[in-house]
SEDREN-516544 format. One record per residue (C-alpha): x, y, z. Coordinates in steps of 0.5 Angstrom, whole numbers. Last residue first. Example, Ala and Ser with C-alpha at 12.3 -4.5 7.8 and 13.67 -1.06 7.14 Angstrom:
BEGIN
+-------+-------+-------+
!    c1 !    c2 !    c3 !
+-------+-------+-------+
!    27 !    -2 !    14 !
!    25 !    -9 !    16 !
+-------+-------+-------+
END
This chain:
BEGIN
+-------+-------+-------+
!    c1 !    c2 !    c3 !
+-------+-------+-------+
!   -35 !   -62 !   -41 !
!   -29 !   -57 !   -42 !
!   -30 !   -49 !   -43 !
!   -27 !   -46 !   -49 !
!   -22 !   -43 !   -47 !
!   -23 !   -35 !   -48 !
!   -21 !   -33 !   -41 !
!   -14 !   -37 !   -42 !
!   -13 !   -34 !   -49 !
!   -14 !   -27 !   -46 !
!    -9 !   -28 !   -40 !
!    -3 !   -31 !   -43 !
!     0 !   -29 !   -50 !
!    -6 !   -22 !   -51 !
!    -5 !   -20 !   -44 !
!     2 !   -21 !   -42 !
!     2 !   -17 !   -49 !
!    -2 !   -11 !   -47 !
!     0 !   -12 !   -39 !
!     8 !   -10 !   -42 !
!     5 !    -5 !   -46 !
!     2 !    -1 !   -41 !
!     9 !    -1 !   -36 !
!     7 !    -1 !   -28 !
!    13 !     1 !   -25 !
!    18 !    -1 !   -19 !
!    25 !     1 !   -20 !
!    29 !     0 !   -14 !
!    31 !     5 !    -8 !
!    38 !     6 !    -7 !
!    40 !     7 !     0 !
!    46 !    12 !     0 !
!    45 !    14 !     8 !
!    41 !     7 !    12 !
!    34 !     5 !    12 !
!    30 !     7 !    17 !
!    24 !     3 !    19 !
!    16 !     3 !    18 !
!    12 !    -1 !    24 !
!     4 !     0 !    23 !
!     1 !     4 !    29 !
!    -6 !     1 !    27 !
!    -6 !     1 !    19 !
!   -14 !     1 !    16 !
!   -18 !     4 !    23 !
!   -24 !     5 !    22 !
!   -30 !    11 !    21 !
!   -37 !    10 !    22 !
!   -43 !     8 !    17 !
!   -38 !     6 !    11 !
!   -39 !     7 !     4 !
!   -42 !    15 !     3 !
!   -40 !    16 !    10 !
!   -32 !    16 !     9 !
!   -27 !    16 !    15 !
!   -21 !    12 !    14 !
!   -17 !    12 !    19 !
!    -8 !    11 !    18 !
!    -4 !    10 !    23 !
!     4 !    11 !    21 !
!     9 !     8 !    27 !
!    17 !    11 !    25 !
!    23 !     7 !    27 !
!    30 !     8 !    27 !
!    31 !    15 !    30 !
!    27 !    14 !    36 !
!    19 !    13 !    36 !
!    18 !    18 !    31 !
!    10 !    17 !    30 !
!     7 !    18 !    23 !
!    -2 !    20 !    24 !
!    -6 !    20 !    17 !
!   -12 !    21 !    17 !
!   -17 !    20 !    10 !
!   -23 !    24 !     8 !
!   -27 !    19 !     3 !
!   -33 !    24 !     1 !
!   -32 !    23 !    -7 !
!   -34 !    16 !    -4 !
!   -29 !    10 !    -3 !
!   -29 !     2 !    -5 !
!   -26 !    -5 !    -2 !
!   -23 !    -8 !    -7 !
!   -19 !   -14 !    -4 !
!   -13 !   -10 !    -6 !
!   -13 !    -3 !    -2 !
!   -17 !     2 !    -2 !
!   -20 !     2 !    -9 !
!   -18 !     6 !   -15 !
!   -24 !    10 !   -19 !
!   -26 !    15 !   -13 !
!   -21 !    20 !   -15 !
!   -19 !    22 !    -8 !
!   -21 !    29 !    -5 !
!   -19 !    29 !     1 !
!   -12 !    28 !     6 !
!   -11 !    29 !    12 !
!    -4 !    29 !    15 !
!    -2 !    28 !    23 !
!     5 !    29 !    25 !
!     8 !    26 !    30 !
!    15 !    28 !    35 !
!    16 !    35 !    38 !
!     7 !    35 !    39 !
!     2 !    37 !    34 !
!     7 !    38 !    28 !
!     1 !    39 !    23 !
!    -1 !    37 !    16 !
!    -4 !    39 !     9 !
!    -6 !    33 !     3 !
!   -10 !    33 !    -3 !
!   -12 !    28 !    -6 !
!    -8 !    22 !    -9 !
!   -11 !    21 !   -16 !
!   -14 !    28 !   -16 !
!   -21 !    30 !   -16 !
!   -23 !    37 !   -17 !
!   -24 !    39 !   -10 !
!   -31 !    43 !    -7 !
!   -28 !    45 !     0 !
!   -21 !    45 !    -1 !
!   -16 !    42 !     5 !
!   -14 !    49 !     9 !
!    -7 !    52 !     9 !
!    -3 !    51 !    14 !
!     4 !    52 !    10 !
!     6 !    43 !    11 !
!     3 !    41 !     5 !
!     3 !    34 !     4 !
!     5 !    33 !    -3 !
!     5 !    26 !    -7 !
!     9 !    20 !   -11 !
!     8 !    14 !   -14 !
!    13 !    10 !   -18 !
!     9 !     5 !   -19 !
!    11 !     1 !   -11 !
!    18 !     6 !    -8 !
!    13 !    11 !    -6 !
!    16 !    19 !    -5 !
!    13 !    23 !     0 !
!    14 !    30 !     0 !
!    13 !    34 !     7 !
!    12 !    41 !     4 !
!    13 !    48 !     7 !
!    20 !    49 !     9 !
!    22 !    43 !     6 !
!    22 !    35 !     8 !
!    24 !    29 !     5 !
!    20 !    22 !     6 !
!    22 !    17 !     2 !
!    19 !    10 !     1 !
!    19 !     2 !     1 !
!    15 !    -4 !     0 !
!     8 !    -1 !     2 !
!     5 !    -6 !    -4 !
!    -2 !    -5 !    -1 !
!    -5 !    -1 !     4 !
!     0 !     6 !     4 !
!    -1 !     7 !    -3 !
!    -8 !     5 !    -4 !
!    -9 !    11 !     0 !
!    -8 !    15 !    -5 !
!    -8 !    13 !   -12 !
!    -6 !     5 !   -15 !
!    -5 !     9 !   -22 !
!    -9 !     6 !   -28 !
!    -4 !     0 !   -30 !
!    -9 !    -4 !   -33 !
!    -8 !    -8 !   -28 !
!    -8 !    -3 !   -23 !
!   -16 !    -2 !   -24 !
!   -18 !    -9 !   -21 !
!   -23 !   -12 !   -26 !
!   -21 !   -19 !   -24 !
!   -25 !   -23 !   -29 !
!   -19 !   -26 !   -32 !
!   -15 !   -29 !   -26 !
!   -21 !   -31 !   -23 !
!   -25 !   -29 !   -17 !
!   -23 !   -27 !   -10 !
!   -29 !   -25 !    -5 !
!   -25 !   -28 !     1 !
!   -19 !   -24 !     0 !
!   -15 !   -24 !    -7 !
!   -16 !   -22 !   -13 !
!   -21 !   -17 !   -13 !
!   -28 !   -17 !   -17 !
!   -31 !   -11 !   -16 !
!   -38 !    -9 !   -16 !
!   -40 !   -13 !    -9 !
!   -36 !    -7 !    -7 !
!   -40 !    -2 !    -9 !
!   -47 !    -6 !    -7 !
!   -44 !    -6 !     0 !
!   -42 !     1 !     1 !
!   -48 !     4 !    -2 !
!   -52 !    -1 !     3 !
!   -47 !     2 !     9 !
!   -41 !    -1 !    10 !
!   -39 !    -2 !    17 !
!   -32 !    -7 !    16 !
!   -31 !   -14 !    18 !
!   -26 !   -16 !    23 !
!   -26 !   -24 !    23 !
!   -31 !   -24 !    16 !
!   -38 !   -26 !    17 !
!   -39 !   -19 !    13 !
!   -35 !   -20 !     7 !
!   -40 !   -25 !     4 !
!   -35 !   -30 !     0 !
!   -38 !   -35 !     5 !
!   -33 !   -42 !     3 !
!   -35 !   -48 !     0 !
!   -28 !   -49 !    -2 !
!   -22 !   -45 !    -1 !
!   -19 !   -48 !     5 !
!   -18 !   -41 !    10 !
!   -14 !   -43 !    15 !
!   -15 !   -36 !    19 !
!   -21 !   -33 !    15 !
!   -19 !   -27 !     9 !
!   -21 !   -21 !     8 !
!   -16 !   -17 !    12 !
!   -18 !   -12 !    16 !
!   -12 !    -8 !    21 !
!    -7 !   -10 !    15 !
!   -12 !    -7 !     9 !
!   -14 !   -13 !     5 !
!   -10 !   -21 !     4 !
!    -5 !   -18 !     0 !
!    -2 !   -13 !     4 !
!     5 !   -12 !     2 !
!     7 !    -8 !     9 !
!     8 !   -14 !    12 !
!    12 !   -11 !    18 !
!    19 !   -13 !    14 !
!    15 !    -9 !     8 !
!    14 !    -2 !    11 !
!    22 !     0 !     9 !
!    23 !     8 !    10 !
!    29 !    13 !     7 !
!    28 !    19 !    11 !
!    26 !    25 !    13 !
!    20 !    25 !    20 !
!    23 !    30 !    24 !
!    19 !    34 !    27 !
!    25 !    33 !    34 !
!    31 !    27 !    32 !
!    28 !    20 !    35 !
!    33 !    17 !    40 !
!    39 !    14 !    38 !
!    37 !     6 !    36 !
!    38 !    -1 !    39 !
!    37 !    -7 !    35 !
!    35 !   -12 !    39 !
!    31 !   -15 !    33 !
!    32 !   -11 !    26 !
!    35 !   -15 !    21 !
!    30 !   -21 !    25 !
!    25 !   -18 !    21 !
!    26 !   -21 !    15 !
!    24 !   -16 !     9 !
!    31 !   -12 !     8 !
!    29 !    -9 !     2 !
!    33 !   -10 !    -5 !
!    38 !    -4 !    -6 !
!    37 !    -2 !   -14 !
!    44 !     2 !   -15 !
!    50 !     2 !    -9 !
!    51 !    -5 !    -6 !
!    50 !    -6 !     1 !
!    53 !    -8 !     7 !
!    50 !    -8 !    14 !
!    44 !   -10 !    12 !
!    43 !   -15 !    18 !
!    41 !   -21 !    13 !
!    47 !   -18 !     9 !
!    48 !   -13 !     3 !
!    53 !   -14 !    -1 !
!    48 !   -15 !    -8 !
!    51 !   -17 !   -15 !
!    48 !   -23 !   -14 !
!    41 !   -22 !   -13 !
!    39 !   -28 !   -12 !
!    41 !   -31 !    -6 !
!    43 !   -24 !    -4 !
!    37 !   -23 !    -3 !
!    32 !   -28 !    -2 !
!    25 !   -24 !     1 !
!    27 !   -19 !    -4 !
!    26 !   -24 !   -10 !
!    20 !   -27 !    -7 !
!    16 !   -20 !    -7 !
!    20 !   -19 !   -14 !
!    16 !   -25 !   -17 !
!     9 !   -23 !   -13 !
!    10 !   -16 !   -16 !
!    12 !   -18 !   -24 !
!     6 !   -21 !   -23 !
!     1 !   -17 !   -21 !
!     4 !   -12 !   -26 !
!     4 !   -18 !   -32 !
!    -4 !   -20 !   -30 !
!    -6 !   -26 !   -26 !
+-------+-------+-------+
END
């Protein structure tokens, strides 16, 4: 596995403890006391139970949001088609990705992109060193990727014409324009494509998005895109503690129709003076994970 995957796992199971290992943290299983700088996510779900919100403040979706006590890590694909079987037991197991539950509907393009990536995890999983996973080279995670693997925590701040949306997971950050301008027609790729949103009712907003470099992946099992990936992004205020995102993918070139990567995805407030944590992706720390452990390990001679 390389460093930065790692390093997540760790930081995966460090948040998930709290202030069991982060000593100089306050805050509660409840959230109700936090330390001021590099704020850990409150992943159990029971923080939220039962607890009663205002109602949802109109064309307003701002704020500090926590995706992973809903799962939002991801690691198995996609939330709505994870590549794996219930009680998966890693041995003997059919690696074609179409006999999975809820298989998705690549076309023969598709199918042959994918068979070309090697992930990490899901049913098509190989090993640590002949995984060729852009992130673990620290190439940007792009968009949708942002939102269909590691969605930990983010903000959303809102301008008079833009919707900033700045991720917690590699420093990763885009622009929903909110002028009505209209999605290019002929885009030169960008990392997370271009986006343009609308209010269409007092409480969602829908963005759409284009023109994604077609180098990253969708989500963590590898799942490809085309230069015609059009992704639709819909955020529901539900009240004023819970916001519901539903992303469509929607590329011809890969899959024969589109369907859906996050069905009403529960995402949480989290409150004023919330100090997101650094996550980001150093090329010279995979460098030497690399050379003192996952290179070594790949050129083992094999044992007879």
């Amino acid at each position: 596995m390389r460093r930065c995957c790692l390093i997540s796992l760790i930081l995966a199971a460090a948040w998930t403890l709290g202030p069991t290992l982060w000593a100089q943290t306050s805050a509660s299983s409840t959230g109700t006391a936090r330390q001021q700088w590099n704020n850990t996510v409150p992943t159990n779900k029971a923080a939220y139970a039962g607890k009663k919100s205002e109602p949802a403040p109109k064309r307003d979706i701002s704020g500090i949001w926590d995706g992973s006590a809903e799962g939002g890590f991801q690691a198995k694909g996609a939330a709505e088609h994870p590549a794996m079987r219930a009680n998966d037991p890693r041995e003997g197991i059919d690696t074609d990705e179409r006999n999975i539950a809820k298989p998705l509907p690549y076309t023969a393009l598709g199918e042959e992109t994918l068979e070309a990536h090697k992930p990490a995890a899901g049913v098509r999983s190989v090993a640590a060193a002949l995984v060729n996973d852009p992130t673990d080279i620290c190439d940007p995670v792009g968009f949708p990727r942002m939102e269909l693997f590691e969605m930990r925590t983010f903000e959303l701040a809102q301008t008079d014409d833009q919707i900033i949306y700045l991720n917690q997971y590699n420093d990763n950050w885009r622009i929903i324009w909110t002028d009505g301008r209209e999605l290019p027609k002929d885009p030169e790729p960008r990392w997370n494509g271009y986006s343009s949103g609308k209010w269409i009712d007092d409480y969602t907003f829908v963005a759409e998005t284009v023109g994604m470099d077609e180098r990253t992946w969708l989500d963590y099992v590898g799942r490809p895109h085309s230069d015609k990936l059009h992704v639709e992004e819909r955020f529901h205020r539900v009240d004023h503690d819970n916001l519901e995102l539903t992303v469509t993918i929607d590329d011809p070139k890969m899959y024969t129709q589109p369907w859906l990567a996050l069905n009403k995805f529960r995402l949480h407030l989290q409150p004023p003076g919330f100090d997101i944590r650094e996550m980001i992706c150093s090329p010279t720390e995979v460098s030497d994970y690399n050379k003192q452990i996952a290179d070594p390990v790949a050129n083992k001679p094999a044992s007879k």
